[in-house]
C-alpha positions in Angstrom: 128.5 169.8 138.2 131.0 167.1 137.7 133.6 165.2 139.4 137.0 165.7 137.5 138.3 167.1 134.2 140.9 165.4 132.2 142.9 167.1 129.4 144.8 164.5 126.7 143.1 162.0 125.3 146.0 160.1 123.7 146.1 155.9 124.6 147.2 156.7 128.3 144.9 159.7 128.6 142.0 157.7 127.7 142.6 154.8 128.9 142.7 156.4 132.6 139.3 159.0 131.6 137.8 154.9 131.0 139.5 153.5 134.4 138.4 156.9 136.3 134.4 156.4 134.8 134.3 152.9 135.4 134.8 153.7 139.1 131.9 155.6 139.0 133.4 159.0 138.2 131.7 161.9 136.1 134.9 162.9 134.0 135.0 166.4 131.6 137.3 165.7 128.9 139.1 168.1 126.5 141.7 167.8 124.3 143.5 170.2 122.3 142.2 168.6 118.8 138.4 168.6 118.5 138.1 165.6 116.3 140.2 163.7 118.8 137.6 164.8 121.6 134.5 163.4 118.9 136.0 160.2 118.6 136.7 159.1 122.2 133.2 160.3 122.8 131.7 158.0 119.6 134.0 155.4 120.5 132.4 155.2 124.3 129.2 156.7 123.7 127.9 154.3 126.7 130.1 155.8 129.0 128.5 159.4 129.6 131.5 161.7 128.9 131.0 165.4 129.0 132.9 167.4 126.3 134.5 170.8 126.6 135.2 172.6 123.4 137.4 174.8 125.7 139.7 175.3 128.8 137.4 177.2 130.3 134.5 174.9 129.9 135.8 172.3 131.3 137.0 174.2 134.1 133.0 176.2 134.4 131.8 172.4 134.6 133.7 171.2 137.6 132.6 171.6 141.2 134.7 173.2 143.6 137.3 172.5 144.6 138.2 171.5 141.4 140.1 168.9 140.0 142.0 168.6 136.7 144.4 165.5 135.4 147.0 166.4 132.4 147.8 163.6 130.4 150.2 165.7 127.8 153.8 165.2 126.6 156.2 166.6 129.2 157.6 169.9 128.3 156.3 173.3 127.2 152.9 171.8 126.2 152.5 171.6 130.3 153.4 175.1 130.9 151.0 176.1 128.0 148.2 174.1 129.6 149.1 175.6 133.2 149.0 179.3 131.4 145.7 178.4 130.1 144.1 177.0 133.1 145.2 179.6 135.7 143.1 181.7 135.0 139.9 180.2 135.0 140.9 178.3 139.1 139.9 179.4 142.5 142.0 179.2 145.5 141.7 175.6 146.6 141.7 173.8 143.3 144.0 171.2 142.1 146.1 170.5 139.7 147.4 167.5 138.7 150.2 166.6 136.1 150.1 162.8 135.2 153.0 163.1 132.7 156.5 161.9 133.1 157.9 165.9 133.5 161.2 166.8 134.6 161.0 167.1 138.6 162.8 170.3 138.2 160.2 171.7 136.3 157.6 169.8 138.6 158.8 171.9 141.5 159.1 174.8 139.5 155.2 174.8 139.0 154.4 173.6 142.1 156.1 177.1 143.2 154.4 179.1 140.7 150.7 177.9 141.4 151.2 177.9 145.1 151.1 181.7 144.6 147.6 181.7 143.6 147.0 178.9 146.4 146.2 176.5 143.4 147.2 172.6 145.0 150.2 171.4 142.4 150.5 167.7 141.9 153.3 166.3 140.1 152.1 163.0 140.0 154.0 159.3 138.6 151.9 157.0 136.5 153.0 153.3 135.9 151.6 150.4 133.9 151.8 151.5 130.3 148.8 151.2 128.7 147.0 148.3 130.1 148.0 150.0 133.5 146.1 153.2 132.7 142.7 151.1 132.0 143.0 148.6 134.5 144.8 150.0 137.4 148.4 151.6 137.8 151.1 152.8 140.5 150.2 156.5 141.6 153.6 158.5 143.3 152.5 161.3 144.1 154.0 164.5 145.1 153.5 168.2 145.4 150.8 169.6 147.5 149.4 167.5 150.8 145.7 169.5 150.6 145.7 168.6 146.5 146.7 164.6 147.7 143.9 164.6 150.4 141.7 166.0 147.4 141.9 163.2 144.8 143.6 160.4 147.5 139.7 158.5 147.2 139.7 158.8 143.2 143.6 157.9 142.5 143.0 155.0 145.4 140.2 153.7 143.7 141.8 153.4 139.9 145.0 152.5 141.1 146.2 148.9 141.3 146.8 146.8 144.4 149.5 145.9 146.4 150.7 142.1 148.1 148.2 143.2 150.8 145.3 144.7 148.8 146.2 148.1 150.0 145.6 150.5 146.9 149.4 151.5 145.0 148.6 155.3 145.5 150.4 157.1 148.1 152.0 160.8 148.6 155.2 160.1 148.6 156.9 163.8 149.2 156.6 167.7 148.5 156.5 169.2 145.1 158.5 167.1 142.5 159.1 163.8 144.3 156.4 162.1 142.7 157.8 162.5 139.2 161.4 161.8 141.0 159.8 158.4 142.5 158.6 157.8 138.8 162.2 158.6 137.4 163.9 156.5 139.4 161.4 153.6 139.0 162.0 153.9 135.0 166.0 153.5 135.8 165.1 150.4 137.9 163.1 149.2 134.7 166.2 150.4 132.1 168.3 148.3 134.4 166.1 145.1 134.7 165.2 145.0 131.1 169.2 145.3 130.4 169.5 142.2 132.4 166.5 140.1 130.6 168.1 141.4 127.5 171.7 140.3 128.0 170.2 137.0 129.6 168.2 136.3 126.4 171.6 136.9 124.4 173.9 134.3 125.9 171.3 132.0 125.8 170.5 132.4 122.1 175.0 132.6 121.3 175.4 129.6 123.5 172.6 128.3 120.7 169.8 127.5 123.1 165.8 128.1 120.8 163.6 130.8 121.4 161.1 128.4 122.8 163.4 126.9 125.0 164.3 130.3 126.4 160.3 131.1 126.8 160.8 128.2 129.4 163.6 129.4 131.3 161.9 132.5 131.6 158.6 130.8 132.6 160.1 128.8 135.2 162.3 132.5 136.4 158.9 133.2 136.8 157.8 130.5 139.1 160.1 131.6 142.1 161.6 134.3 143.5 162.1 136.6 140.8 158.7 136.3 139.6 157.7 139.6 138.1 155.9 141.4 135.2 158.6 142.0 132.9 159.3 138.3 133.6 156.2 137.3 132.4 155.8 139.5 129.1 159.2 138.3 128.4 157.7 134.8 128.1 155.2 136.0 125.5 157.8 138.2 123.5 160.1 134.7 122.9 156.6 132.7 121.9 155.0 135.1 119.5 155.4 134.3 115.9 156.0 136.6 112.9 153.0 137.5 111.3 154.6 139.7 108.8 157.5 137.1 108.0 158.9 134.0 108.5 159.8 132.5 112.3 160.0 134.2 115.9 159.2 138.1 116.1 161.8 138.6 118.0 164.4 137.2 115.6 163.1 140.0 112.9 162.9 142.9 115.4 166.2 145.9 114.7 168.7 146.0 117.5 168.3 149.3 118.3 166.2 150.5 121.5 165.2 154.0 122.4 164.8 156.1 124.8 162.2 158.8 126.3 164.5 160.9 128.5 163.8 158.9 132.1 166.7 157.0 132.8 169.0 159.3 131.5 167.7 161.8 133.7 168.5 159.6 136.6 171.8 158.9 135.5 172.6 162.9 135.6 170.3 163.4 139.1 173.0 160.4 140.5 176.0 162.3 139.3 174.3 165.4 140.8 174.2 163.7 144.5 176.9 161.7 144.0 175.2 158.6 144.5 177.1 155.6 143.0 174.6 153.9 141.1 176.8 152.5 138.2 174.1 150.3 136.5 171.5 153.6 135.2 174.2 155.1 133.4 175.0 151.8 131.7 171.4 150.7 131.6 171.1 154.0 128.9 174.3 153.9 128.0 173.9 150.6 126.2 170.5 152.0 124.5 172.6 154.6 122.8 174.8 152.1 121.8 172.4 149.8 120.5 171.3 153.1 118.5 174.9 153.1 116.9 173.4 150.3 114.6 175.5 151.4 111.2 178.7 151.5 113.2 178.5 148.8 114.7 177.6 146.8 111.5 181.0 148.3 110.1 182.7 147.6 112.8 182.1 144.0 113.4 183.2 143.4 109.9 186.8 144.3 110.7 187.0 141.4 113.2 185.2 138.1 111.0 187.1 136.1 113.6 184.6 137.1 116.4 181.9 135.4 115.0 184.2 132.1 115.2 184.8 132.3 119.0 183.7 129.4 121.3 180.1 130.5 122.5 179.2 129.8 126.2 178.2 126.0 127.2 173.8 126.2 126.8 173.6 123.8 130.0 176.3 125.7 132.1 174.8 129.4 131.0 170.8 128.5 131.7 172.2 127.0 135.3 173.4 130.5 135.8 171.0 132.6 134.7 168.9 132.2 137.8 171.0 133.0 140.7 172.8 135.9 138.5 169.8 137.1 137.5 168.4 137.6 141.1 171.9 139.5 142.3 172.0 141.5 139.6 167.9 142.4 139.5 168.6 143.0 143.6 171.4 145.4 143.0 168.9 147.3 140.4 166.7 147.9 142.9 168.9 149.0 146.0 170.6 151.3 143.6 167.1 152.9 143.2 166.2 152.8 146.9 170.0 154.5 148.1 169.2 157.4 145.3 165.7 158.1 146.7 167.5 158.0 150.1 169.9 160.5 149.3 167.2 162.6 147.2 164.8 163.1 150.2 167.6 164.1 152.4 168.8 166.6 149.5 165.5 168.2 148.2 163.6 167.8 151.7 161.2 165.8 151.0 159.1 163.6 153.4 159.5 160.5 151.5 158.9 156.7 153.3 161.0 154.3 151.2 159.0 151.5 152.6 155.9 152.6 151.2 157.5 153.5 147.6 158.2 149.8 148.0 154.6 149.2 148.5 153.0 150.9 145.5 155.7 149.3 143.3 154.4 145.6 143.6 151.6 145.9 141.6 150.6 147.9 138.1 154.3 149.2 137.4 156.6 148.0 135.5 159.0 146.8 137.7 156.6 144.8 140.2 158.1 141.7 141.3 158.0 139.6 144.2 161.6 140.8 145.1 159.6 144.1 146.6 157.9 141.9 149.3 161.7 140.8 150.6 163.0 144.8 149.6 160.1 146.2 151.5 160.6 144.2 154.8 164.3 145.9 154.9 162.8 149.0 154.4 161.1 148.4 157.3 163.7 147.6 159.3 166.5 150.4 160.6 168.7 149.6 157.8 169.8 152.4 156.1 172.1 153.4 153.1 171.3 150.3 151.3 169.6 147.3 151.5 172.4 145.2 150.5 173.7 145.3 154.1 170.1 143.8 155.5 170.9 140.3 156.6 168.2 138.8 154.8 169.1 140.4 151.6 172.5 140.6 151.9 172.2 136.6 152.4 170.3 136.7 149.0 173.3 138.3 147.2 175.5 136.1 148.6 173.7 133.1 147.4 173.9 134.2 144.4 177.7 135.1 143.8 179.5 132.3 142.5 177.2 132.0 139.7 177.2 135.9 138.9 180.8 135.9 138.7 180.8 132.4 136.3 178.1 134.1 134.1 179.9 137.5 133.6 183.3 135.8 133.0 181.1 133.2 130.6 180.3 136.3 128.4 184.0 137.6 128.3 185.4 134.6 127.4 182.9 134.3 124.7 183.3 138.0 123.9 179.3 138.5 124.0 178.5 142.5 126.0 177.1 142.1 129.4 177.5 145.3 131.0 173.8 145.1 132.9 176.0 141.7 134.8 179.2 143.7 135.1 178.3 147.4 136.2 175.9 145.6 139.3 178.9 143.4 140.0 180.9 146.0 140.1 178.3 148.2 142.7 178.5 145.1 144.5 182.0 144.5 144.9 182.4 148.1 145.4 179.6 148.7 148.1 181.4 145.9 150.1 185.3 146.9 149.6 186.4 149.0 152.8 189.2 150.7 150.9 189.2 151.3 147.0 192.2 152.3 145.1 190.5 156.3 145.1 193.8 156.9 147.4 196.0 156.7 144.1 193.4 159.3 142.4 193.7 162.0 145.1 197.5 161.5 145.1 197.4 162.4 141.1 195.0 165.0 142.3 197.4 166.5 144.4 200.4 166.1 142.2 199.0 168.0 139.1 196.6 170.2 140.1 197.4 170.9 144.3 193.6 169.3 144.9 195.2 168.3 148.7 194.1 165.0 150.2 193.1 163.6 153.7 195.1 160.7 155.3 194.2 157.8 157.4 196.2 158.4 160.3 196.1 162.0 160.7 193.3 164.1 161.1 193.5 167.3 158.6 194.2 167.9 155.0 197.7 167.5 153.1 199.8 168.7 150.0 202.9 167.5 148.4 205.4 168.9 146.5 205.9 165.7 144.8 208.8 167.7 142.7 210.8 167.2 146.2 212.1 163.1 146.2 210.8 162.1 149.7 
C-alpha cells in the first residue's frame, strides 16, 4: 500500500508528485489523459511512480486513511473529480484540493464531504513552478483531522521560513486556505503593479535597462529585499533571443489575469474593507488589455509624447523610499482583509503565522514580513500601519512617495499602484473624510438619514424647507 495519490500531472502537478517522492514519499499518480500519465512515468522512470489507469485504482492502492492531492484547474473539473472519488473513500480519508478554487466553492465541498465524514482540505500553494519542485507556501484550511493527517508530508515539501520553521500551517476552517492564497495573489498584483510603474518612470525619465537591473539589485540589498525583486533583476538583463536588444523592450503591454485578484477585489467590497490598491492592482491589467484603444487613443494627443519626462537622478532617488511605503501599504491591506475575513466567516485564523509561511517559497516573500510579522505579534489590531515601528517606516518614506507620484503627473506617465496606496494611506490616517457631504446627498435625494456628531441618533431633512 502506498503513501498518497496525486491526480494532475500538469507542470505544477508534477513538479510537487517530484518534490513529494524526493522526500521519501510513495506517490499513485493519475491523470485524466493516459499518455500524459506514460510520459511523466518515462520521463522519471528512476523515481518509482505507481500508475493508476483509474479513480478507483488509485484510490484501492492507498492505505487508510487515505490521502489524495488535486492539482486540476479550479472549477467544475473539481467537482467532477470529487463526484468520482466519493465513492470509492472510507470515513476518515482526506481530501485535499491544491488548486486556486473559489473559497466559496471550497467551503461548499468542505460541507458536502463532511457528510460522508471525508476530511476536506482546501489548500493554497505558492511558488509557481520552481516552488512546486523545490519547496512552496502551504495555507491550509478545511478540516483539522485532514491537516493533522498530511501536516508531516506538506511540512516536509514545503519551503522554510526566517527561522527554519517549515511554511505549512492550518490557517482556518473550510475555505480559508484558498482565501489566505487569494489574498496573497492581491498582495502579489499590487507589488508587481509597483515594480511595473517603477520600471516605467525610470525608462520615460530615459534611464537603460541595465542601469535599471542595478537599481533593482541594489532595492534588493536592503530592506525591501524580496523575490519579485530579484527576478525583476533578471527580467531587465536578459537579452532577446528571438530579436534584436532587451526582452523586455519586445514583450506586448498587455498582462493577464487568472481570476485571483479580482476575486479579492469583490470579497473587499463584500466586507467592506477599504483596500483601494486590489481593485486598481487588476484594474490596471484590464487596462493594459485595452491595447487597440489605447494605441488609437494616444494618437489623438501627439503632444504627450513631447512632455518633459521626470529628472533620471531625482526619480531613481525616489524609487526606494516610495517603493517601501507603497509595497508596506500592499501588504497591510492584505493583513486588515484577512482580519476582517476571519471575524466574518469564523475562522480560527493567526495573522502572525500567515506572516510566517509567507517569507519563504511564495511569491510575495520579502524581508518586509520579518518587520510585518513582529506587529502581528504585538496587540496591534486593524492594521499594521498604526504599529510604531511600522508606522515609523511609512513615515520615513513620505516625502519621497508624494515627490514620486506628483513626478509622474507632471510628466503625465500612470501610476495608480503609487496613488491608490497613497491614497489608503492618507485615508487610514484622516480622522474625518468628506463622507459627511455624501450622506447629506444621501439624505437629500433618496431620505437614506444620516448620524451626527453631536447627537446621538439618526436624522432626516427636508432639505426642500430653507433652514
Amino acid at each position: 500500500m502506498n503513501d498518497v495519490g496525486l491526480v494532475g500531472l500538469g507542470v505544477m502537478g508534477g513538479n510537487l508528485a517530484l518534490n513529494i517522492r524526493d522526500k521519501g514519499y510513495d506517490v499513485v499518480i493519475y491523470n485524466r489523459t493516459r499518455d500524459v500519465i506514460d510520459r511523466f512515468v518515462a520521463e522519471h522512470k528512476d523515481k518509482g511512480f505507481i500508475p493508476a489507469n483509474s479513480i478507483q485504482e488509485m484510490v484501492e492502492r492507498l492505505k487508510p486513511p487515505r490521502k489524495i492531492l488535486l492539482m486540476v484547474t479550479a472549477g467544475r473539473a473539481v467537482d467532477s473529480l470529487i463526484e468520482g472519488i466519493v465513492p470509492h473513500l472510507n470515513k476518515g480519508d482526506v481530501v485535499a484540493d491544491l488548486g486556486n478554487s473559489h473559497f466559496k466553492d471550497t467551503v461548499r465541498r468542505f460541507r458536502e464531504l463532511s457528510q460522508y465524514g471525508v476530511n476536506y482540505l482546501g489548500v493554497g500553494v505558492s511558488g509557481g513552478e520552481k516552488g512546486a519542485l523545490l519547496g512552496p507556501s502551504i495555507m491550509v484550511g478545511g478540516s483539522r483531522e485532514g491537516w493533522d493527517l498530511l501536516r508531516e508530508l506538506f511540512s516536509k515539501i514545503a519551503a522554510k521560513s526566517f527561522d527554519g520553521t517549515p511554511c505549512a500551517a492550518w490557517v482556518g476552517e473550510d475555505g480559508a486556505g484558498h482565501y489566505v492564497k487569494m489574498v496573497h495573489n492581491a498582495i502579489e498584483y499590487v507589488l508587481m503593479e509597483l515594480l511595473a510603474e517603477s520600471y516605467h518612470l525610470m525608462r520615460r525619465a530615459g534611464v537603460e535597462n541595465e542601469d535599471i537591473a542595478k537599481v533593482f539589485s541594489k532595492l534588493n540589498n536592503g530592506r525591501l529585499k524580496s523575490y519579485l525583486l530579484e527576478i525583476s533583476v533578471e527580467v531587465m538583463q536578459r537579452r532577446d533571443d528571438k530579436g534584436k536588444g532587451y526582452l523586455i523592450d519586445n514583450i506586448l503591454d498587455s498582462a493577464e489575469q487568472k481570476g485571483t485578484g479580482r476575486w479579492a477585489a469583490e470579497s473587499c467590497l463584500e466586507l467592506g474593507v477599504p483596500s483601494f490598491s486590489f481593485a486598481v492592482a487588476a484594474m490596471d491589467r484590464s487596462m493594459s488589455a485595452m491595447k487597440e484603444l489605447r494605441t488609437r487613443a494616444s494618437e489623438i494627443e501627439p503632444e504627450r509624447k513631447n512632455m518633459n519626462p521626470p529628472d533620471p537622478n531625482v526619480i531613481v532617488n525616489l524609487i526606494d523610499p516610495a517603493l517601501t511605503g507603497a509595497a508596506l501599504c500592499a501588504y497591510a491591506q492584505g493583513f486588515s482583509l484577512l482580519e476582517v475575513a476571519a471575524k466574518e466567516y469564523e475562522w480560527s485564523m493567526e495573522l502572525s503565522e500567515i506572516a510566517r509561511i509567507w517569507q519563504g517559497g511564495c511569491i510575495i516573500r520579502s524581508e518586509l514580513l520579518k518587520e510585518i510579522r513582529e506587529s502581528l505579534m504585538s496587540e496591534v489590531r486593524g492594521s499594521i500601519l498604526i504599529d510604531p515601528k511600522l508606522h515609523g517606516v511609512l513615515n520615513e518614506s513620505d516625502s519621497s512617495w508624494r515627490k514620486l507620484v506628483n513626478a509622474a503627473i507632471t510628466s503625465g506617465i500612470p501610476v495608480p499602484g503609487f496613488a491608490s496606496t497613497m491614497a489608503y494611506r492618507d485615508s487610514l490616517f484622516t480622522a474625518r473624510l468628506p463622507a459627511n457631504l455624501i450622506q447629506a446627498l444621501r439624505d437629500y435625494f433618496g431620505a437614506h438619514t444620516y448620524k451626527r456628531t453631536d447627537i446621538e441618533g439618526v436624522f432626516h431633512t427636508d432639505w426642500s424647507v430653507r433652514g
